[in-house]
C-alpha positions, 0 to 999 in steps of 0.5 A: 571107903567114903567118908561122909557119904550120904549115910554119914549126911543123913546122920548129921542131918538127924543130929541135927534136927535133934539138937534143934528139937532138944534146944526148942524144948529147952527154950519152952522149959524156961518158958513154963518156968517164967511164966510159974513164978509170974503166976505166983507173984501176981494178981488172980486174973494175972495169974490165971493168964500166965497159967494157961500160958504155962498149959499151953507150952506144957503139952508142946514141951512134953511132945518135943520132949517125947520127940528126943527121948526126954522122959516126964522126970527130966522134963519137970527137972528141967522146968523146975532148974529154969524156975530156980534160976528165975527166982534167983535174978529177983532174989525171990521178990516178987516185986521185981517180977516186973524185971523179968519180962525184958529177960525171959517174956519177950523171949518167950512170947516169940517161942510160943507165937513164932515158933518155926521161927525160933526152930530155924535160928536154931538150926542156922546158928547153934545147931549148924556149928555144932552138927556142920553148916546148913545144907543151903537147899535144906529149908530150915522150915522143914523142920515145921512141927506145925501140921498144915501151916503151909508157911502161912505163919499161923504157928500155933501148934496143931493140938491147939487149932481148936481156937486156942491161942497164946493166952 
């Protein structure tokens, strides 16, 4: 018997891509929670902003969700734990809300727009020490939940080529 033959890869392979998955939708629920307590601490036009930043990553959360076996209930759980914690830094002070940009608002620009990006660290680093390295002819970018980029770098998730951008 083998150890570790092809079905065993290949399984470690699957994990692997389920951690990577699992841990982007993650990253997107803190991002929908940032941008809920941006939206209920600012301006109306701020306001809308970050809600429709929120929309945006809520339907791509939900299908990565779906993906690895999130249901709708663990999915709001998970939103609504990140939005707990984001509250907590400011101590639910919305004049501090300026303080989380540096925290959570680049991060969570970089998900949004760099998606692929953020998939592949992910799979080089978190997700490659948990599951075995990276296969070094697995290209990270496989993983590209972006239908017809072709690596050109457009990032923007598929349900939102209809000319929707990143608010």
């Amino acid at each position: 018997m083998i150890i570790g033959g092809p079905t065993a890869l290949a399984q470690t392979d699957d994990q692997r891509v389920l951690c990577v998955l699992d841990r982007m939708q993650q990253e997107m629920s803190v991002c929908i929670a940032y941008q809920i307590v941006v939206a209920g601490c600012v301006d109306r036009q701020s306001s809308a902003t970050a809600r429709a930043r929120a929309d945006y990553l809520i339907a791509f959360a939900s299908t990565l969700g779906a993906t690895v076996g999130l249901t709708q209930e663990a999915l709001l759980a998970r939103i609504e734990h990140a939005g707990r914690q984001i509250k907590e830094t400011i101590s639910g002070d919305c004049g501090r809300v300026d303080s989380l940009h540096h925290s959570y608002g680049e991060r969570c620009q970089q998900v949004a727009q760099l998606g692929n990006d953020v998939l592949a660290e992910f799979h080089a680093n978190e997700c490659a020490r948990q599951f075995g390295g990276v296969d070094s002819n697995h290209d990270p970018l496989a993983l590209k939940l972006v239908a017809g980029d072709g690596g050109r770098g457009n990032r923007v998730p598929s349900r939102h080529r209809s000319g929707s951008r990143w608010p």
